[in-house]
N, C-alpha and C positions, 0 to 999 in steps of 0.2 A: 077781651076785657073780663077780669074776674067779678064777680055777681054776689053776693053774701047770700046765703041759703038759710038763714036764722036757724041750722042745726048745729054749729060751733065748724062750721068746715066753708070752704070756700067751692065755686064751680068756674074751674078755670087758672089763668096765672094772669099776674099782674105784669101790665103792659110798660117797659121802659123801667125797669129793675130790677137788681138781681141783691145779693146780700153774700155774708161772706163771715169767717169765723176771726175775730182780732185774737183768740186766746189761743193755743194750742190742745186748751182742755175742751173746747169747745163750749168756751162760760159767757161768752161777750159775739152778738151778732150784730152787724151793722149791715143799714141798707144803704145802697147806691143807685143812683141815678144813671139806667147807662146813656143816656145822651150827653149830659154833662159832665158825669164822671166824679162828680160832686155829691159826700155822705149827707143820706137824708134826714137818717134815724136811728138810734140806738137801743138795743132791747134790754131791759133792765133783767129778766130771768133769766136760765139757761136755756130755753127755748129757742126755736130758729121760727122766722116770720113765718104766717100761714101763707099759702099763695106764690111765693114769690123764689126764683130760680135761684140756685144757689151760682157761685162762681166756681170754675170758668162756666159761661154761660152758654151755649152753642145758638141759640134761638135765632141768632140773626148772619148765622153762617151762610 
């Protein structure tokens, strides 16, 4: 389970999602749920979520 470190950084990854680029430019990040498979969240900047695995995800290989 990831932890918030109050230093702008995360310790860990977030458990049950991963996220993924909708743009080519890489302008639009959206998170998913991999249990349900259902979009959780949409990131307004170009930034990619802190924490959390990018797709394809291997973690549960």
């Amino acid at each position: 389970m990831a932890t918030n470190t109050g230093k702008g950084f995360r310790k860990g990854s977030v458990d049950d999602r991963s996220q993924l680029n909708l743009d080519k430019k890489g302008s639009k990040y959206v998170k998913r749920d991999t249990t349900t498979g259902r979009f959780v969240d949409l990131k307004e900047d170009d930034k990619p979520f802190k924490g959390v695995a990018h797709e394809p995800d291997k973690r549960k290989d």
